[in-house]
C-alpha positions in Angstrom: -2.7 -42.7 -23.7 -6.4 -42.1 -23.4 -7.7 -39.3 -21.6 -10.8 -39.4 -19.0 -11.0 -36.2 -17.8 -9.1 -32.7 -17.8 -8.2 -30.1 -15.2 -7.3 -26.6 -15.7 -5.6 -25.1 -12.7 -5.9 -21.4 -12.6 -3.5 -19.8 -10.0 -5.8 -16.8 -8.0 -4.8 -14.0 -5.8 -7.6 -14.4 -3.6 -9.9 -17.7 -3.9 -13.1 -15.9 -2.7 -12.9 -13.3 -5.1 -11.9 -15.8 -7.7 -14.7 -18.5 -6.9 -17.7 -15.4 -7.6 -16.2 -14.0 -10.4 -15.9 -17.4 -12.3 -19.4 -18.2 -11.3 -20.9 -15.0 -12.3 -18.9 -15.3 -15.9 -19.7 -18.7 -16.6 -23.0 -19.0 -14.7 -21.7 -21.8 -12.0 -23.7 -22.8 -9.3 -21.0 -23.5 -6.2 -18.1 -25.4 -6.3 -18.2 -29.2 -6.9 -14.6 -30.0 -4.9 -12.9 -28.3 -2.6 -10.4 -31.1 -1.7 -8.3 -28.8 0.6 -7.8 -25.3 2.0 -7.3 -23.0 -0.7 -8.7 -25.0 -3.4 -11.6 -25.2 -5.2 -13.1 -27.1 -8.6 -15.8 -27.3 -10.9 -16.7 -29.9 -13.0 -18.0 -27.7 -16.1 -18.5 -32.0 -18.1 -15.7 -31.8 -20.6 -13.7 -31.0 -17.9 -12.5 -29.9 -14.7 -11.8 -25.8 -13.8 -9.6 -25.6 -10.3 -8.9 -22.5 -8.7 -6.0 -22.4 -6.7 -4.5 -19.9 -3.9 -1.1 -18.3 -5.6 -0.7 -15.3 -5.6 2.9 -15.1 -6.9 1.6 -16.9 -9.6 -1.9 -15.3 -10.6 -2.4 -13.6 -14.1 1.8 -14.1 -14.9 2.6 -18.2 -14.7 2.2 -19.1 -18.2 -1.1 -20.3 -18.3 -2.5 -21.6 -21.3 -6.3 -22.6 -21.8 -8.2 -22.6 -25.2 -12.1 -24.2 -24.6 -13.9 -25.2 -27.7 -17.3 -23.7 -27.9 -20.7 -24.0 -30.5 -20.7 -20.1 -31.0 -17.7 -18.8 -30.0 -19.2 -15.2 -30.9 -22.6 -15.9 -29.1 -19.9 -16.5 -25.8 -18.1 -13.3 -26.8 -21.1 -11.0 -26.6 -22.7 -12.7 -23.7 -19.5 -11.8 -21.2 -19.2 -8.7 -23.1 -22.8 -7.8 -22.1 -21.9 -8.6 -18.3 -18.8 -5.8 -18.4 -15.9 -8.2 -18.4 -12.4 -8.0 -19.9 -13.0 -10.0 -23.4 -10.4 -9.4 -26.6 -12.0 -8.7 -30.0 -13.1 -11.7 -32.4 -10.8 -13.2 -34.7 -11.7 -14.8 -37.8 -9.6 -17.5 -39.8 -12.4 -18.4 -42.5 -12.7 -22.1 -43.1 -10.8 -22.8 -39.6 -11.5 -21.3 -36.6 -12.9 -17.8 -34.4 -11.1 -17.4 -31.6 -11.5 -14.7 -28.2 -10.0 -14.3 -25.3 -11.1 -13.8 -21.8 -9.2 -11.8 -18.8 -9.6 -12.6 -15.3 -9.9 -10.2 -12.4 -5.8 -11.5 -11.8 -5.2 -11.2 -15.6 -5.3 -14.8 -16.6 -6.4 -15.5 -20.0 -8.9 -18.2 -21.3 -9.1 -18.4 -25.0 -12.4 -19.8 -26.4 -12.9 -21.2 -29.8 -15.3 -22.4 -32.4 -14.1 -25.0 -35.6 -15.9 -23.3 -38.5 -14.3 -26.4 -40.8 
């Protein structure tokens, strides 16, 4: 199997609230999709970001998302510096620094940088 694109689905609580925190965190112009009522994407190139209306599923459905970065500390201090929930930087010399960040609905994203 060869893979053309990805999509992360990120269950939300409320999708207007979602949409403008996700833009203001990753510095998104407006949504590229929205193929339906309560459902939005963004086409960030190595792949797709939706936001979907759940609310019984927002921050607690399991969801799993690591994005490799070039400067996975750079990232770190950057949403730091805008007041948003980030974890500390880990370290695994020779392999990989790793963070986590938490959405207004506490979903995490981890984001990582191959130091190998």
């Amino acid at each position: 199997m060869e893979a053309r694109a990805v999509t992360v689905g990120v269950p939300v609580r409320d999708l207007g609230r979602a949409v403008e925190w996700y833009r203001a965190a990753f510095g998104l112009g407006e949504p590229d999709l929205v193929p339906m009522e309560g459902l939005v994407e963004f086409d960030l190139g190595a792949f797709w970001l939706q936001l979907a209306t759940a609310p019984e599923r927002a921050g607690h459905a399991g969801l799993t998302v690591n994005i490799s970065v070039a400067d996975a500390g750079g990232l770190r201090g950057e949403l730091a510096g805008k007041g948003l929930a980030v974890s500390a930087l880990e370290r695994f010399e020779g392999v990989v620094e790793f963070f986590s960040l938490t959405d207004l609905d506490g979903n995490t994203i981890g984001f990582v940088t191959e130091l190998a």
